[in-house]
matplotlib code that plots the C-alpha trace (Angstrom):
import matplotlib.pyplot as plt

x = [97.8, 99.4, 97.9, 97.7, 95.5, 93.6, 92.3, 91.7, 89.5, 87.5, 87.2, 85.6, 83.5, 82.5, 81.6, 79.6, 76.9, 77.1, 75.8, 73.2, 71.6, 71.7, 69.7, 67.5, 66.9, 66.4, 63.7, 61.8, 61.7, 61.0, 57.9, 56.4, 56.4, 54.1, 51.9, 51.7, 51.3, 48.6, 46.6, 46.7, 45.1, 42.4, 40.1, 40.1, 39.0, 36.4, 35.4, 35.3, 33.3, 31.1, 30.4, 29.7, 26.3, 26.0, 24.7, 21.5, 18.3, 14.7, 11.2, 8.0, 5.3, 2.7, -1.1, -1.8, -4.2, -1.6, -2.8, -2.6, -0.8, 0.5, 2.9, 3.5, 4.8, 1.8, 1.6, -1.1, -3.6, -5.7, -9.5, -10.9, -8.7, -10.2, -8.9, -10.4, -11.5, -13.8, -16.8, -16.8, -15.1, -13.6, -10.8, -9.9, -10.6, -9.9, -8.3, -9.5, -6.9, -3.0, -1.5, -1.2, -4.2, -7.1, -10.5, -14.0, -16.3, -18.4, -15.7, -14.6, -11.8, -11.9, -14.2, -14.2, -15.6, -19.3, -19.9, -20.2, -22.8, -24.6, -25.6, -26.7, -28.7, -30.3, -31.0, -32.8, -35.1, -36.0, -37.1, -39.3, -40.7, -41.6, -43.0, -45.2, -47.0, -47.3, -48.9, -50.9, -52.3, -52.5, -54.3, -57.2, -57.6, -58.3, -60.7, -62.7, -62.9, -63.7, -67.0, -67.7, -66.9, -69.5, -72.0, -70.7, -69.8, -66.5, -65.0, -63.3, -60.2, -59.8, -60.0, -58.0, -55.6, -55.9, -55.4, -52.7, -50.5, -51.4, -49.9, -46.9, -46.5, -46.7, -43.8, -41.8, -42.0, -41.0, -38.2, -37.3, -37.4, -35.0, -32.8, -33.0, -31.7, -29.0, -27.8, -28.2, -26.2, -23.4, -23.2, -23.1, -20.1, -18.0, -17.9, -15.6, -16.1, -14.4, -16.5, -14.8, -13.2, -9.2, -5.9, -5.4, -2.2, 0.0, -1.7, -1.3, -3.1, -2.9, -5.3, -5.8, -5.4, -7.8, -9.4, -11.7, -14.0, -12.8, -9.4, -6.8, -4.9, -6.7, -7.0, -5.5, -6.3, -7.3, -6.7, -9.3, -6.7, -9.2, -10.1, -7.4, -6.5, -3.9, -3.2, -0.8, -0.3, 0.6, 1.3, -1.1, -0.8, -3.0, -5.7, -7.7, -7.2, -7.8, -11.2, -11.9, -11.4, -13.1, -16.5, -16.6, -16.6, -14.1, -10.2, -8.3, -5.6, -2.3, 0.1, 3.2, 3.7, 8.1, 9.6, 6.8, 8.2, 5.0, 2.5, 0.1, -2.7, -5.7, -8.1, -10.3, -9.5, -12.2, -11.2, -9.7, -8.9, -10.9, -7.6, -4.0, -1.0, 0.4, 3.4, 4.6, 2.1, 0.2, -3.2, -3.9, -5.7, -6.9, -7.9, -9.4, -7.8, -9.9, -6.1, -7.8, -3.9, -2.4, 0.0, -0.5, -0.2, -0.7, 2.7, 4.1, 5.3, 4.3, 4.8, 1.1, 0.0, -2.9, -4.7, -6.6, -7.5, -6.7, -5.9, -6.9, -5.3, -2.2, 1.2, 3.5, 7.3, 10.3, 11.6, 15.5, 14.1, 13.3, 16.0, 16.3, 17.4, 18.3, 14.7, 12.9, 12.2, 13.4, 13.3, 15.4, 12.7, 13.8, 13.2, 13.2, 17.1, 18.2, 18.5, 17.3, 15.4, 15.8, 12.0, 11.0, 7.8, 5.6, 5.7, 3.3, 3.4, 6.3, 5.1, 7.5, 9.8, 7.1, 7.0, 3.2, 3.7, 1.2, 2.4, 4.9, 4.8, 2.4, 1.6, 4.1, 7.0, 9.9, 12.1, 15.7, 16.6, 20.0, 23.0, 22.0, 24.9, 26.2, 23.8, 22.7, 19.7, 19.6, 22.6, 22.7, 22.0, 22.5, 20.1, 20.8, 19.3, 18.1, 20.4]
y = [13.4, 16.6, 19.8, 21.0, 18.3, 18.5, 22.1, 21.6, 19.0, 20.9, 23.8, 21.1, 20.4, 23.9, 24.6, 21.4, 22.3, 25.7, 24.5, 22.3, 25.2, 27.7, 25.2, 24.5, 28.0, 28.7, 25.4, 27.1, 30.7, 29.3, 27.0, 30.1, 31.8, 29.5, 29.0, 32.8, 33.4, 30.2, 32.4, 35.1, 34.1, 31.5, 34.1, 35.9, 32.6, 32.3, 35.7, 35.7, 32.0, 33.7, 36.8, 35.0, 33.9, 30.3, 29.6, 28.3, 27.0, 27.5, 25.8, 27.5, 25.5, 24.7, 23.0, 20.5, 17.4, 14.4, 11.1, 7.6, 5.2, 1.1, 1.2, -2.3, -3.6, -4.4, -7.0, -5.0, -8.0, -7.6, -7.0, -9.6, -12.3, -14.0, -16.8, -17.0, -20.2, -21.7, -23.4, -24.7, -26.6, -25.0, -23.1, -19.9, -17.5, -13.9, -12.5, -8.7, -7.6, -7.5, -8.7, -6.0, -4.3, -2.8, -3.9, -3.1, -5.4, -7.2, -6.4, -9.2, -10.9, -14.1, -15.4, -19.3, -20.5, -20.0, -22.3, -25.4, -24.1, -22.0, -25.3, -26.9, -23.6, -24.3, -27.8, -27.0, -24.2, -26.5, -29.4, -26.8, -26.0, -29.7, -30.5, -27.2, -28.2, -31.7, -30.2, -28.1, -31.1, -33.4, -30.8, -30.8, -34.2, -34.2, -31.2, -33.2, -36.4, -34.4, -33.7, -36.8, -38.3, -36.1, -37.7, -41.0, -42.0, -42.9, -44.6, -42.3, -44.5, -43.6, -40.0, -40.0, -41.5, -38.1, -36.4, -38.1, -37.1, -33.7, -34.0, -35.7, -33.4, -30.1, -31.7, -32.1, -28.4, -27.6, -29.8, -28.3, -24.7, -25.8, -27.3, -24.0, -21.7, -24.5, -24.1, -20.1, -20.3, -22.5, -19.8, -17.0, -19.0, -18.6, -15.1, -14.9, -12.0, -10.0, -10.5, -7.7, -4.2, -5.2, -5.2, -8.5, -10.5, -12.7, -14.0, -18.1, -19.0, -17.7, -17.9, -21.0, -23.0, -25.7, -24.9, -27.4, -26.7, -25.8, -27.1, -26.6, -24.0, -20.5, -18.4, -15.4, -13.6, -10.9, -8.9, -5.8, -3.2, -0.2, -0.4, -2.8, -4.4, -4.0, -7.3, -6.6, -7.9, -6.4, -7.8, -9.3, -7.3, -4.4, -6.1, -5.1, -1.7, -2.1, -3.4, -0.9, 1.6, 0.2, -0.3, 3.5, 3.8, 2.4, 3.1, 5.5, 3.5, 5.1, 3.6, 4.7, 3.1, 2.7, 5.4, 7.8, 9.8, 12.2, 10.5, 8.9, 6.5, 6.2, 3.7, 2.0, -1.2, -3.8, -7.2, -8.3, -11.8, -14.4, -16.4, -15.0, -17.0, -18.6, -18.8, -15.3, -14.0, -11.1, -10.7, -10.3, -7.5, -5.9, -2.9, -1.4, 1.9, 3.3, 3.5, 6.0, 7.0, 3.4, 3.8, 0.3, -2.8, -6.3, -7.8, -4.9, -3.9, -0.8, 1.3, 0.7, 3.0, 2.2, 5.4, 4.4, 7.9, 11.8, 13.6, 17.8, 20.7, 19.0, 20.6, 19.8, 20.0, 19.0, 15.9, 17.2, 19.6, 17.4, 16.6, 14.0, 15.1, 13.4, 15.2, 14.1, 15.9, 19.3, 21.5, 25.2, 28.3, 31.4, 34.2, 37.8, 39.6, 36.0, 34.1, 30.7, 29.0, 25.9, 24.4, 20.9, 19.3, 16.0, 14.3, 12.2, 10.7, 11.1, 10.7, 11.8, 14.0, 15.7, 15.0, 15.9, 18.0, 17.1, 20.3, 23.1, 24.4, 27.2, 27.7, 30.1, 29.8, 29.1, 26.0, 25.3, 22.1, 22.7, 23.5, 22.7, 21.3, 24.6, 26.2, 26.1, 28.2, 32.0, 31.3, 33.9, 32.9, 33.8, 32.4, 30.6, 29.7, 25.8, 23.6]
z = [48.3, 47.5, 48.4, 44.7, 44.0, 46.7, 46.1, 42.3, 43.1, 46.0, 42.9, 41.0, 42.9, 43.8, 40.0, 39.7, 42.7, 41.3, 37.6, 39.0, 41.7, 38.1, 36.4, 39.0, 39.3, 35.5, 35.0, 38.0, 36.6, 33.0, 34.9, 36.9, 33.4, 31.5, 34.5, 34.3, 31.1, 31.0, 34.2, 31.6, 28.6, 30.6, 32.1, 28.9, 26.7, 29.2, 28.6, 24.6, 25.2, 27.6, 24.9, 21.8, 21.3, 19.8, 16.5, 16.2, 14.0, 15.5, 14.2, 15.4, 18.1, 15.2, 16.2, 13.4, 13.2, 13.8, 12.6, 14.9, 12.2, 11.4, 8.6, 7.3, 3.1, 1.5, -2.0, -5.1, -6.1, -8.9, -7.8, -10.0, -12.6, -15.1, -16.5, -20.4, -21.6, -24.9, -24.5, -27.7, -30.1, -33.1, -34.8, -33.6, -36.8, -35.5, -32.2, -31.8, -29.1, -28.7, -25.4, -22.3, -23.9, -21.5, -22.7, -21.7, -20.2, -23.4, -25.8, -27.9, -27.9, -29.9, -32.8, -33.1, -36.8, -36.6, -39.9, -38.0, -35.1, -37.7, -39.6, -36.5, -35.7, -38.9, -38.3, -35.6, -37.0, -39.9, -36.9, -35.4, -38.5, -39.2, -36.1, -36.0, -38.8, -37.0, -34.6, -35.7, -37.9, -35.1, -33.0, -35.9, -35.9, -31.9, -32.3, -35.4, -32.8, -30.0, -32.1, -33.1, -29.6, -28.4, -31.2, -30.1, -33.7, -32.4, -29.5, -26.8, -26.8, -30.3, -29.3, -26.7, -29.0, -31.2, -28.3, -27.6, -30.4, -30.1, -26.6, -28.1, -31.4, -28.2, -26.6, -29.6, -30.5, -27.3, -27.8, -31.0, -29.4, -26.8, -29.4, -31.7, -27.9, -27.4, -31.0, -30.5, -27.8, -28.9, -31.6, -29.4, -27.9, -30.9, -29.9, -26.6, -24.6, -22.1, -18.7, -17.0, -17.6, -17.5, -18.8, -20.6, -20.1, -22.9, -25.3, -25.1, -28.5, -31.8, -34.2, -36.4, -33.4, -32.4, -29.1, -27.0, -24.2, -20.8, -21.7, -19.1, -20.1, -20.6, -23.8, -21.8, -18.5, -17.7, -14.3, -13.1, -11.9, -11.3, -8.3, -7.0, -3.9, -1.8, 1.2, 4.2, 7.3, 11.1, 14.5, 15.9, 18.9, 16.5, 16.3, 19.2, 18.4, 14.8, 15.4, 17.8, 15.5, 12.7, 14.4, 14.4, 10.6, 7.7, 8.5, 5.7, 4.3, 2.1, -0.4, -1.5, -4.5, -6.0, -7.4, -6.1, -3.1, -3.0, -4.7, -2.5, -3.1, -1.0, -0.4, 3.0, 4.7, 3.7, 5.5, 8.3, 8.2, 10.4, 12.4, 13.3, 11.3, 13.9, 12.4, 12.1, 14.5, 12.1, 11.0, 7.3, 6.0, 2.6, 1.1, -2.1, -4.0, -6.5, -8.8, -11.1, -12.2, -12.4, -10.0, -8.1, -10.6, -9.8, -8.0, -6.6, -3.4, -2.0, 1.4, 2.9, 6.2, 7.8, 9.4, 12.8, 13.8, 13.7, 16.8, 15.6, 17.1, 18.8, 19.2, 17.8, 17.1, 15.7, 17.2, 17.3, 19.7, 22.0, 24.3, 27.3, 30.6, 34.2, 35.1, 31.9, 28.6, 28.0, 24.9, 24.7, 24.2, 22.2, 24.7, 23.8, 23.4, 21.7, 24.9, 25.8, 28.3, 29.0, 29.6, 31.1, 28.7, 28.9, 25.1, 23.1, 20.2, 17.0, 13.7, 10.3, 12.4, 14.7, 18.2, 19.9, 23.1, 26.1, 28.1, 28.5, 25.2, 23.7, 19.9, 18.4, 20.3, 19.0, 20.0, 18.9, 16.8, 16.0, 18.2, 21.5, 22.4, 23.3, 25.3, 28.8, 30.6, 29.5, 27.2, 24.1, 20.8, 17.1, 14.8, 11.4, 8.6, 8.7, 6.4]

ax = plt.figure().add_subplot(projection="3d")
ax.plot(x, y, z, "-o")
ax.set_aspect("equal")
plt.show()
């Protein structure tokens, strides 16, 4: 190899090793840099965290009576149904109601043609008549034989046999009263009724029909919707405490009928039923509401909550507050200068929202339920206004 070569190769070289060590060098300086300028700004994000309070909502410690509930869906059943029926014979003249109407207890509702029943009413008064005056004959005749029985100018069979048909024309009046009731009676019938106070349903004959007597199908029927009942069933599991709670006085029920979001009926549980289904392991029960408004109607569903008893002056909260800790329950306390503690309590019961606290809490302090998330013991806060 020539010498010429040689060195301009060697200068290669040279330039190449000098390249690499200046971009070594300029990586390092431009990595010690960011890590410098990253050590900058990191305390002082720390710091602005550190300083700025969190945002926060707050709900007062409130003492309140908190009720022991069963909520189950409960069916509306009519309180009474009546299924109307004839009990006569005879074409239906008049109907004196339209259907869906509410009636009265007494108030009529059909009139059947009276023509027939008022002849046979007749019929009947003119055979009492008759056999009045029968016996008031034959009742002379045994008191003129009586006498002369007593004068032995006549035989006392031939008395007896006056006396006799007094006897028999007695009986026959008595008869014909029964007759004349009956035939009152199958009069009144042409005059259907309504037996109860109730909304009557769709009407299934018109008139100038032909009805019979107890036929099958009914004239109409009518449901009693004030009071009403109300049937539900719970777990069977209840039942113990169910009874337990009714044998200190009848249990407070509540309905929530559809489409009513604050509208509440109340009633009281009347029967609990005598066996537990087997087959889906609940106990039927029932309950009357008064339904003064109308708000339950036969065949509904409704919202039904049974009230077994009402623990007074308990503390409660609201149930976001309450959070759950490796140590148990905890809840954050507003403290004075809008700091926090951070407060260990024992819990009871939640009902709607509200969670009842056994200990650790006094009335009137105030517990966050938004925003914990962000906070830790005797962290600062800023309060805002509940969504």
């Amino acid at each position: 190899m020539k010498p010429a070569q040689a060195a301009s190769r060697e200068g290669n070289r040279r330039s190449t090793a000098v390249l690499r060590i200046g971009l070594a060098v300029t990586a390092l300086l431009i990595l010690l840099l960011l890590l410098a300028g990253c050590s900058g700004k990191e305390p002082n994000a720390k710091r602005r965290h550190a300083g700025a309070p969190a945002p926060v909502v707050v709900a007062p410690v409130v003492r309140k009576t908190v009720p022991e509930r069963l909520r189950a869906i409960g069916t509306v059943d009519a309180y009474a149904t009546v299924k109307v029926k004839s009990r006569v014979d005879g074409e239906i003249t008049q109907v004196h109601f339209t259907e869906g109407q509410a009636v009265r207890a007494g108030q009529r509702l059909f009139t059947i043609d009276r023509r027939p029943f008022q002849a046979l009413r007749d019929q009947a008064r003119a055979n009492l008549r008759r056999d009045r005056a029968m016996l008031d004959n034959a009742r002379a005749q045994a008191r003129r034989y009586a006498e002369l029985a007593a004068k032995h100018f006549v035989s006392r069979e031939m008395y007896a046999q006056y006396r006799t048909n007094a006897a028999t024309a007695a009986a026959a009046v008595q008869g014909d009263h029964a007759a004349v009731e009956n035939a009152k009676l199958q009069l009144a019938y042409c005059t259907i009724r309504s037996p109860i106070d109730g909304v009557t349903g769709a009407l299934q004959v018109q008139a100038g029909n032909l009805v019979k007597a107890n036929d099958t199908g009914p004239l109409v029927v009518i449901k009693q919707v004030r009071p009403i009942d109300v049937a539900f069933a719970v777990p069977s599991q209840n039942l113990s405490r169910i009874r337990r709670f009714m044998a200190h006085g009848p249990l407070a029920l509540e309905a929530l009928p559809a489409g009513h979001r604050a509208v509440r009926a109340h009633g009281v549980l009347t029967f609990v039923d005598n066996a537990v289904n087997t087959a889906t392991g609940t106990i039927l029960l029932k309950g009357v509401f008064a339904n003064r408004g109308l708000a339950l109607w036969p065949g509904q569903f409704i919202r039904i909550t049974l009230i077994l008893s009402q623990e007074k002056n308990a503390l409660v909260v609201p149930s976001q507050a309450v959070q759950q800790g490796p140590a148990g329950a905890y809840v954050f306390v507003v403290r004075p200068r809008h700091t926090v503690e951070q407060r260990r309590v024992a819990t009871g019961r939640t009902v709607d929202g509200e969670t009842v606290i056994r200990d650790g809490l006094k009335q009137g302090e105030q517990v966050v339920i938004d925003g914990q998330l962000r906070l830790t013991d005797g962290a600062r806060i800023q309060l805002k206004a509940a969504p």
